[in-house]
C-alpha positions as CSV (number, residue, x, y, z in Angstrom):
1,X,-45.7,-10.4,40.9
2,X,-45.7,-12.9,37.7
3,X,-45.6,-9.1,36.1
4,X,-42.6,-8.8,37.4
5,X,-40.8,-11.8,36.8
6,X,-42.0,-11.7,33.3
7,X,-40.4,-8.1,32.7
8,X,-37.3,-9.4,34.4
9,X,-36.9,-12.8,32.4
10,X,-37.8,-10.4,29.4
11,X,-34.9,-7.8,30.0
12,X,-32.4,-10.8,31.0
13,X,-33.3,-12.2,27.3
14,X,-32.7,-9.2,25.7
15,X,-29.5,-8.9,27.7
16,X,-28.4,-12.2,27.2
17,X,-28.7,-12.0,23.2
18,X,-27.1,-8.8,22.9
19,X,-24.0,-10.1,24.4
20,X,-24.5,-12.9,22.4
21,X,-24.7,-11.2,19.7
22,X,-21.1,-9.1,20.6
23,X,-19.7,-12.5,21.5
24,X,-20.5,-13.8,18.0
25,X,-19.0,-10.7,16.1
26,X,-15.8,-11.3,17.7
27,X,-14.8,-7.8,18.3
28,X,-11.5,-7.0,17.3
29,X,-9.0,-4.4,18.4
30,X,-6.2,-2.5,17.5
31,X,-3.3,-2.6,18.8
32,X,-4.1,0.3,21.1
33,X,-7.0,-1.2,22.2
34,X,-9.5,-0.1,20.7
35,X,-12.0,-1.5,18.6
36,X,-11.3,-2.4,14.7
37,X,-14.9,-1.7,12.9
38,X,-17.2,-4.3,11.5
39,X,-16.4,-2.5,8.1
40,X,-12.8,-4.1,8.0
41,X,-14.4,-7.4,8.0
42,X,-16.8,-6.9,5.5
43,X,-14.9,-8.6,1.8
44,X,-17.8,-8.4,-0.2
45,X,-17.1,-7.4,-3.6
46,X,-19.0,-4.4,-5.5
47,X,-21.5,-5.0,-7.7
48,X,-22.1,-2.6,-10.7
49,X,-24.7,-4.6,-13.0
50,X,-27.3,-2.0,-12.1
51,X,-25.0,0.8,-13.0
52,X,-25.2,2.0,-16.8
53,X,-22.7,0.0,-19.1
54,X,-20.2,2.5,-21.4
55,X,-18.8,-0.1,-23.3
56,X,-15.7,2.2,-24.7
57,X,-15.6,0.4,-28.6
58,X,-19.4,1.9,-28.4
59,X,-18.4,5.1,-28.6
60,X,-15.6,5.1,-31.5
61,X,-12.6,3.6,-29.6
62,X,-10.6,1.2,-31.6
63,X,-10.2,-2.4,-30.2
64,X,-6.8,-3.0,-31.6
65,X,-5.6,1.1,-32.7
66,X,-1.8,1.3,-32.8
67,X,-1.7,4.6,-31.5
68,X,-2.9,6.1,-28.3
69,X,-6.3,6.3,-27.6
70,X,-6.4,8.7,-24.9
71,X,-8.8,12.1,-26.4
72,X,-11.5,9.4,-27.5
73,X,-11.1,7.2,-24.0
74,X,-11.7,10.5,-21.6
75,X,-14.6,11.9,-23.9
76,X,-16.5,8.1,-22.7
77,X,-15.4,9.0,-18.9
78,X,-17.0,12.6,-19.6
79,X,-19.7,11.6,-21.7
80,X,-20.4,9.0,-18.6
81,X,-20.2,11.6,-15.8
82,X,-22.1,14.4,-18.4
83,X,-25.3,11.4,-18.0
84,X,-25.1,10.7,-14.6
85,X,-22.5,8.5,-14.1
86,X,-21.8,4.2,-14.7
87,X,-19.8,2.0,-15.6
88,X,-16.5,2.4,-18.1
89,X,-16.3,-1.0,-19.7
90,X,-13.1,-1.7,-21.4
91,X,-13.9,-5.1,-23.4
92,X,-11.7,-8.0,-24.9
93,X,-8.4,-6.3,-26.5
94,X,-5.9,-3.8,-26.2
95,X,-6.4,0.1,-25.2
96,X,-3.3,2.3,-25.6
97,X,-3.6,5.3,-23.3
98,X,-2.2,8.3,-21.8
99,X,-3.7,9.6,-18.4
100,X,-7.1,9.5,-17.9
101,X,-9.3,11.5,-15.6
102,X,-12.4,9.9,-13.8
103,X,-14.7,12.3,-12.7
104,X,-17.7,11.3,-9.8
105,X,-20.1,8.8,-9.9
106,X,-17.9,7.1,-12.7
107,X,-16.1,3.7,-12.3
108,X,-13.8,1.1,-14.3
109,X,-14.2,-2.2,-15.1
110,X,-12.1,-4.2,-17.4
111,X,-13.6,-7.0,-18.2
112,X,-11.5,-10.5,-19.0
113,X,-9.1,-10.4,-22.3
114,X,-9.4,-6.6,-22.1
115,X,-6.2,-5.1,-21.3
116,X,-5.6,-1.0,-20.5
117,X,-2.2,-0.1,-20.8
118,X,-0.6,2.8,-20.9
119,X,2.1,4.7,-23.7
120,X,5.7,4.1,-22.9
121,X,5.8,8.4,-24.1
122,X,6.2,10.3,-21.4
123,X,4.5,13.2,-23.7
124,X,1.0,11.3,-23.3
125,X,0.9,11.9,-19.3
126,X,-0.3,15.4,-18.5
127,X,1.4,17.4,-15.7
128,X,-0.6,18.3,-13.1
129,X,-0.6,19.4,-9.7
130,X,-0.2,15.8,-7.5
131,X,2.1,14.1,-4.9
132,X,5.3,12.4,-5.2
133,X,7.4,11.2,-2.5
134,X,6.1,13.0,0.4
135,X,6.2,16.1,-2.0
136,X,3.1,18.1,-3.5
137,X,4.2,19.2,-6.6
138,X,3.7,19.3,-10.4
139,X,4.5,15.8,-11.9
140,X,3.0,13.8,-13.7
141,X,-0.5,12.3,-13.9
142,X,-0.8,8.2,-13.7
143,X,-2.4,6.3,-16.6
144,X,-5.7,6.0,-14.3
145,X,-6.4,9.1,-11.8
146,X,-9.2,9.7,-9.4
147,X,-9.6,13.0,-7.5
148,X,-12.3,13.8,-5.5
149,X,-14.2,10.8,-6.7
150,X,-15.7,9.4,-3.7
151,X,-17.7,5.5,-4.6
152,X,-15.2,5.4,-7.1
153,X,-14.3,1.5,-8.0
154,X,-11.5,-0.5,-10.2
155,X,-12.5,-3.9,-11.0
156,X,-11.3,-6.9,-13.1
157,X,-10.9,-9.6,-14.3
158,X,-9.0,-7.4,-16.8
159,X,-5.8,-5.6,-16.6
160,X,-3.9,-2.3,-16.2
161,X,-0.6,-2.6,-17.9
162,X,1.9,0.3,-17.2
163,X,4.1,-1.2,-20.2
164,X,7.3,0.0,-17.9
165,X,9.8,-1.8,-20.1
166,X,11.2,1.7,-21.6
167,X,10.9,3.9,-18.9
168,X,13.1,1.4,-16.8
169,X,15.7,0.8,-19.2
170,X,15.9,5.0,-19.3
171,X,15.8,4.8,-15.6
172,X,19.0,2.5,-15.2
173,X,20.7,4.3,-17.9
174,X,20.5,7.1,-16.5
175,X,21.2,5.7,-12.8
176,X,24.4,4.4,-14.4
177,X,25.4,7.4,-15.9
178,X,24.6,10.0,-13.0
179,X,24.3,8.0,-9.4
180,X,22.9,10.6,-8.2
181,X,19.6,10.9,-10.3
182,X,17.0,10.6,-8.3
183,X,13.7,9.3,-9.1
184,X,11.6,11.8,-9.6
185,X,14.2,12.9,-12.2
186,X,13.8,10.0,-14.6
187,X,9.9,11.1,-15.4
188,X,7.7,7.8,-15.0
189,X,4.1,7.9,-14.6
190,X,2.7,5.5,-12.1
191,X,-0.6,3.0,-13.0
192,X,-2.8,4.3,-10.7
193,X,-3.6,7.1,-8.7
194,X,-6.6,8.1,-6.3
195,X,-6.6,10.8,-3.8
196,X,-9.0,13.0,-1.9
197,X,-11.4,9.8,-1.7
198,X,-14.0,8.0,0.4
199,X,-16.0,4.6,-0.3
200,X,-12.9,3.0,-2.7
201,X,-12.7,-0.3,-4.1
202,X,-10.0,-2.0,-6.4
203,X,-11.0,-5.5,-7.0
204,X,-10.3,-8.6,-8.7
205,X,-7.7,-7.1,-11.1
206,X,-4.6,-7.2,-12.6
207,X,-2.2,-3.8,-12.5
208,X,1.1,-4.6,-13.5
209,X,4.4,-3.2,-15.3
210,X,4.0,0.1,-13.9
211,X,6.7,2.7,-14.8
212,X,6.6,4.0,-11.1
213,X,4.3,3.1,-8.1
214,X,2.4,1.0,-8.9
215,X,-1.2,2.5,-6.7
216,X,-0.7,5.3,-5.0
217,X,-3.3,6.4,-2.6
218,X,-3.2,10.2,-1.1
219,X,-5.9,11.8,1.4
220,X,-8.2,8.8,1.1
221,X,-10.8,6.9,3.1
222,X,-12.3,4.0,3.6
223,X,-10.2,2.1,1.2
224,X,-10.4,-1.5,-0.1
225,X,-8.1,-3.7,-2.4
226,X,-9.4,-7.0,-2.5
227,X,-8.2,-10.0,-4.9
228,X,-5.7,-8.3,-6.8
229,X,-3.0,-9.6,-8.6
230,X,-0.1,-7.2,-8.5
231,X,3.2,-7.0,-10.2
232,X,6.4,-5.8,-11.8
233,X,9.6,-7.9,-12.6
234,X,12.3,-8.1,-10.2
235,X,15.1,-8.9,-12.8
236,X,15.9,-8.8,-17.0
237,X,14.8,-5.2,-17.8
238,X,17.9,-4.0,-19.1
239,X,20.5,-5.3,-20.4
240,X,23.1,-2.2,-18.7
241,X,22.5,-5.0,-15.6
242,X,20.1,-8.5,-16.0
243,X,19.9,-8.4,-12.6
244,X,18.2,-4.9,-12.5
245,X,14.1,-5.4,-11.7
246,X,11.6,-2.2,-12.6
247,X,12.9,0.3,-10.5
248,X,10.5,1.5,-7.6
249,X,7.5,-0.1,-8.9
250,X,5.5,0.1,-5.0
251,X,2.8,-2.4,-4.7
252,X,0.4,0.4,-2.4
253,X,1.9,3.4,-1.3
254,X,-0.8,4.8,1.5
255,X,-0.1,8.7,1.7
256,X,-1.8,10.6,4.2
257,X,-4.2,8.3,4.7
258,X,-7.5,6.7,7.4
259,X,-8.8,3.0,7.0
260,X,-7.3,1.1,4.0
261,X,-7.8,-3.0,3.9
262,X,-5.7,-4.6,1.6
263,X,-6.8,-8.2,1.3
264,X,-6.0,-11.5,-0.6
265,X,-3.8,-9.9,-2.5
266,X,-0.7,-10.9,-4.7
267,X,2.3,-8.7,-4.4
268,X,5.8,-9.3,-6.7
269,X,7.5,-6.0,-7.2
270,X,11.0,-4.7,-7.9
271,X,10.9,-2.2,-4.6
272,X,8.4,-2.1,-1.3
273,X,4.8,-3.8,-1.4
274,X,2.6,-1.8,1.3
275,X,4.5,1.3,2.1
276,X,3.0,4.1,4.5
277,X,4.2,7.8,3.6
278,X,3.1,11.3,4.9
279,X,5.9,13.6,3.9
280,X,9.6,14.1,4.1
281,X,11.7,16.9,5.8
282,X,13.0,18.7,8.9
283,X,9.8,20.8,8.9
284,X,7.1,18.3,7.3
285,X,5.1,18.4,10.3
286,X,4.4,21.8,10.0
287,X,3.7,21.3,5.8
288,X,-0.6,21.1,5.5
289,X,-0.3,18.8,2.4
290,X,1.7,16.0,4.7
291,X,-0.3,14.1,7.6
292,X,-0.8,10.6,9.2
293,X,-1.6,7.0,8.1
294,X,-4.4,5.5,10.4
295,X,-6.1,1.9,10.6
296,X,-4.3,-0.1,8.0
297,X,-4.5,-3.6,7.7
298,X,-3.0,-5.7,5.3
299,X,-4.5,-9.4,5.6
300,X,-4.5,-12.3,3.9
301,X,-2.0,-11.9,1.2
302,X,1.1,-13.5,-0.7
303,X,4.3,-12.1,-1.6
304,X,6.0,-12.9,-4.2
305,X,9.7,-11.2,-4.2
306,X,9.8,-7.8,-2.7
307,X,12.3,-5.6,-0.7
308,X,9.8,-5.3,1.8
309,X,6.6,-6.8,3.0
310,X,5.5,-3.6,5.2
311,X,7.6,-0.6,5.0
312,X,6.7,2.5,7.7
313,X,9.0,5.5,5.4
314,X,10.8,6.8,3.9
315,X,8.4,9.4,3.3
316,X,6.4,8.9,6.7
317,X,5.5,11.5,9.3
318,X,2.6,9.7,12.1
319,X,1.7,6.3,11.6
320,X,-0.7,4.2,14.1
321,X,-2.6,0.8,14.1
322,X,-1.2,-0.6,11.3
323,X,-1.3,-4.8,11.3
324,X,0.1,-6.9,9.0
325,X,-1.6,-10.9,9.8
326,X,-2.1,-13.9,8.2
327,X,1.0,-13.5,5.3
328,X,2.3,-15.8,3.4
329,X,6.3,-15.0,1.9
330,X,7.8,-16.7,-0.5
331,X,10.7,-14.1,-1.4
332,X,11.1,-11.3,0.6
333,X,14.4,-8.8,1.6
334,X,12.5,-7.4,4.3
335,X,9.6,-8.1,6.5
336,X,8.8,-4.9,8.7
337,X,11.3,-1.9,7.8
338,X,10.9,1.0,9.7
339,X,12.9,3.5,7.9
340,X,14.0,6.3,9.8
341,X,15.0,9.8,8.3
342,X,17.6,11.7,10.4
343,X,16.1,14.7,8.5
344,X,12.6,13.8,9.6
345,X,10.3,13.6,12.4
346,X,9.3,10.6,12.7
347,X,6.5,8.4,14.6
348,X,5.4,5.0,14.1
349,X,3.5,3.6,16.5
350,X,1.0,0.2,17.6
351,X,2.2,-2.0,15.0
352,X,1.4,-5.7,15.1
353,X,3.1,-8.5,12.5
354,X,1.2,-11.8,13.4
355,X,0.5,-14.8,11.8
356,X,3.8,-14.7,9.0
357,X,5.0,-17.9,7.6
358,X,7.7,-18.3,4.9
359,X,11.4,-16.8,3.8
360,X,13.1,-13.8,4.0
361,X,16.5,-12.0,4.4
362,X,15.8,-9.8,7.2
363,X,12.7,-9.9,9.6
364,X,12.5,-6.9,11.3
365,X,14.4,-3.8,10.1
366,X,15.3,-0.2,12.4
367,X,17.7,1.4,10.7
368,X,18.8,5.2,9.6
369,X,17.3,5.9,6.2
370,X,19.7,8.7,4.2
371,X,18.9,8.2,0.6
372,X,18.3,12.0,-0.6
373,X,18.0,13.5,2.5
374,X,18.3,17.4,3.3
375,X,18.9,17.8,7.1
376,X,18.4,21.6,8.2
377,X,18.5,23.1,11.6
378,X,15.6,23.4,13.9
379,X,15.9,24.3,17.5
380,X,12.6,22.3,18.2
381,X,13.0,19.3,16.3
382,X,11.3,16.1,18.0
383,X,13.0,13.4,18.6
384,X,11.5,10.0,16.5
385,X,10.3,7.2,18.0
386,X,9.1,3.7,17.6
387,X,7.0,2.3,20.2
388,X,4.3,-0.8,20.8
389,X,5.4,-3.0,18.0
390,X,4.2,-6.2,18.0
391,X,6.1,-9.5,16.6
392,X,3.9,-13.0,17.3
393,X,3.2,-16.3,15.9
394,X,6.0,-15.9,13.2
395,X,7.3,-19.1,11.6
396,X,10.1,-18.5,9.1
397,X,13.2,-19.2,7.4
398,X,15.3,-15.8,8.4
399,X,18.8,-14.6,7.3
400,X,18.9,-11.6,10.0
401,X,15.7,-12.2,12.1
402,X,16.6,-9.2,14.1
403,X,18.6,-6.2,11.9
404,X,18.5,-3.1,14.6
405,X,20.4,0.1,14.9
406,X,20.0,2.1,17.7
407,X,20.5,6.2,16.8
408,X,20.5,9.6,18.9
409,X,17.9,10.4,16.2
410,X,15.1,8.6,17.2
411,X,14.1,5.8,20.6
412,X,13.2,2.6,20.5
413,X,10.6,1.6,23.3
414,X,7.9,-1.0,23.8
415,X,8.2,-4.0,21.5
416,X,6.8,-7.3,22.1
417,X,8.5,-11.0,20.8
418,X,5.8,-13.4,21.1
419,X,5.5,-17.0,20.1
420,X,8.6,-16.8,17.7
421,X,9.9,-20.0,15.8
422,X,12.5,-19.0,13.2
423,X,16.0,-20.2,11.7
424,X,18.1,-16.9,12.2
425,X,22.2,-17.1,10.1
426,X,23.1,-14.0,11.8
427,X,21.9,-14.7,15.2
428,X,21.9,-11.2,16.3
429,X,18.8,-11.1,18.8
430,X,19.3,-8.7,21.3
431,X,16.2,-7.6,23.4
432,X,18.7,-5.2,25.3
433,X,19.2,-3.4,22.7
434,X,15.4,-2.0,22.7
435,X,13.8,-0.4,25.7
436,X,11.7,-2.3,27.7
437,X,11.3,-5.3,25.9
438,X,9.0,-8.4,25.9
439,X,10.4,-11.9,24.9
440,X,7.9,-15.0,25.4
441,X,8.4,-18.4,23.9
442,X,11.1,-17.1,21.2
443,X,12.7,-19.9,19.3
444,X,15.6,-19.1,16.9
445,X,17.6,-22.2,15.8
446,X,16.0,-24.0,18.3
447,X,17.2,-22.1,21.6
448,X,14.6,-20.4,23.7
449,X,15.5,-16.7,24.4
């Protein structure tokens, strides 16, 4: 009998701690319910010391060359990868560059004082087969590029420098001349590109001044950017207009992508900070290059002046549990823009903004989006949708809290209002307007709703 009770009180201990043990995790979920992984909690930054040093002025690269550097640069990465693989250390001082390749088991690190930046000549970035606004196509590279390089890490204290100032004066020249030139068409390179990755980390680094994007991430996994300090100015590039900014320099653009965390992160750019793509076009659902975005969470973070804080589109096919928590805004046009292609089939789905303090023009944004687009007919097209987004514990200083348009295109359903406290000048709150609606202690200039 004591035999008994001892095996009992043993396997109510054992119990007992392991739901103790769940308790003290403090399980998350998505917003579909179902359980965020321990990995998305986990902030701890890479560390390389035990990985081979290829300190780049080692191997013949001048510290302060005038000219591009980018044939002796890439024979390091090579000669790095050729041995094994480590650690491309670009010391104190200035390294002009083209695009460069990084190959597996190589990484970056710029260390403090050292600066990679890349030629304002668009004859020192390769064409190559890559992706560009929900497009595969031959474009070309970014200053750094990653393919197939799973491990692969960026870190800092250094800085990428895109050295944009050119290509956006071209850009706006050209914008002025011909309206219609699109942005592909002014050939920019962007500051960094990684795709077909797993087991990424950008951390601790500066990456600024890009001619394009910014980082652009494209059939990638398990992908974190922690610390970073990103940015592009939003005004005085040109003088054809002072109060032109670097044209569509994207903080993150997250293409086709599973499990990205972005956090504790600084974000001023002259366009979109976090921006979800997956392709564009009345049959991009049926196009095997284009595909969801899954598990995204952006935490943590500051904005400095962007158009928008979280932006589902315009290139975006199937996106779903995507959170956006604990943001501070100093400067933002846009909060959540859920740009919605006529030409496109569109889903976004269990999105959750929580946690947002600050200023902004408009909040929440559900409009058409028809920059560029090519409608054709399809007997089959599916109707777009937004459903199960959720607004809570928002405290701001608003100048459209709620900018909706309602569309035969696409249907709204499911969003949620939840402890709301904001200063709204246009007033224009209408849970009608949005099927099946939930409103619960909403405050907008101090009336409930």
């Amino acid at each position: 009998m004591k035999n008994r009770l001892f095996l009992l009180a043993m396997i109510l201990a054992v119990c007992t701690t392991a739901m103790g043990k769940k308790k003290a995790r403090n399980v998350e979920l998505w917003p579909d319910g179902t359980e965020i992984p321990a990995w998305f909690s986990d902030t701890t930054r890479v560390d390389l010391s035990g990985l081979k040093r290829y300190v780049v002025t080692d191997y013949g690269v001048d510290r302060w060359a005038d000219g591009v550097q980018t044939k002796e640069l890439q024979a390091v990465i090579d000669r790095c990868a050729q041995e094994g693989g480590g650690v491309i250390v670009i010391p104190r001082g200035i390294f002009l560059s083209g695009s460069l390749f990084f190959k597996p088991k190589t990484h970056l690190l710029i260390e403090e004082g050292g600066e990679l930046k890349g030629s304002d000549r668009i004859r020192d970035f390769k064409i190559v087969k890559t992706r560009m606004e929900g497009q595969t196509l031959d474009y070309f590279a970014a200053l750094v590029n990653a393919d197939g390089v799973d491990g692969f890490t960026i870190t800092g204290p250094g800085t990428i420098n895109g050295n944009g100032q050119k290509y956006w004066e071209e850009f706006w020249i050209r914008r002025k001349y011909n309206p219609q030139c699109t942005n592909i068409e002014a050939m920019r390179p962007r500051n960094v590109y990684i795709s077909n990755s797993k087991d990424v980390t950008v951390q601790d680094v500066n990456i600024i001044n890009s001619p394009f994007w910014t980082n652009h991430l494209y059939r990638c996994e398990n992908v974190r950017y922690l610390g970073c300090f990103i940015f592009a100015p939003t005004e005085n590039v040109t003088p054809v207009d002072p109060k032109r900014g670097g044209p569509s320099t994207d903080a993150i653009d997250i293409d086709v992508c599973k499990n990205v965390l972005i956090h504790g992160c600084y974000m001023h750019v002259n366009d979109d900070a976090v921006v979800l793509k997956g392709g564009k076009g009345t049959w991009a659902d049926k196009d095997e290059n284009n595909g969801p975005c899954r598990n995204i969470i952006i935490e943590d973070c500051t904005y400095g002046k962007v158009h928008g804080c979280l932006t589902l589109g315009s290139e975006s096919l199937d996106d779903r549990n995507v959170i956006l928590r604990r943001i501070d805004v100093k400067s933002a046009t846009r909060v959540l823009w859920l740009k919605m292609r006529p030409d496109t089939p569109q889903h976004y789905e269990y999105v959750s903004v929580e946690d947002i303090k600050g200023r902004c023009g408009s909040f929440l944004v559900v409009r058409p989006w028809t920059q560029f687009f090519k409608p054709e007919e399809r007997e089959d097209m599916p109707l777009s949708q937004c459903n199960n987004i959720y607004m809570k514990n928002i405290d701001m200083e608003t100048k459209n809290f709620f900018d909706v348009g309602t569309s035969d295109k696409y249907k709204l359903t499911d969003f949620f209002f939840e402890n709301i406290h904001v200063t709204d000048e246009k007033d224009a709150f209408d849970a009608g307007l949005i099927e099946n609606t939930t409103v619960k202690n909403v405050l907008i200039n101090g009336t409930s709703r």
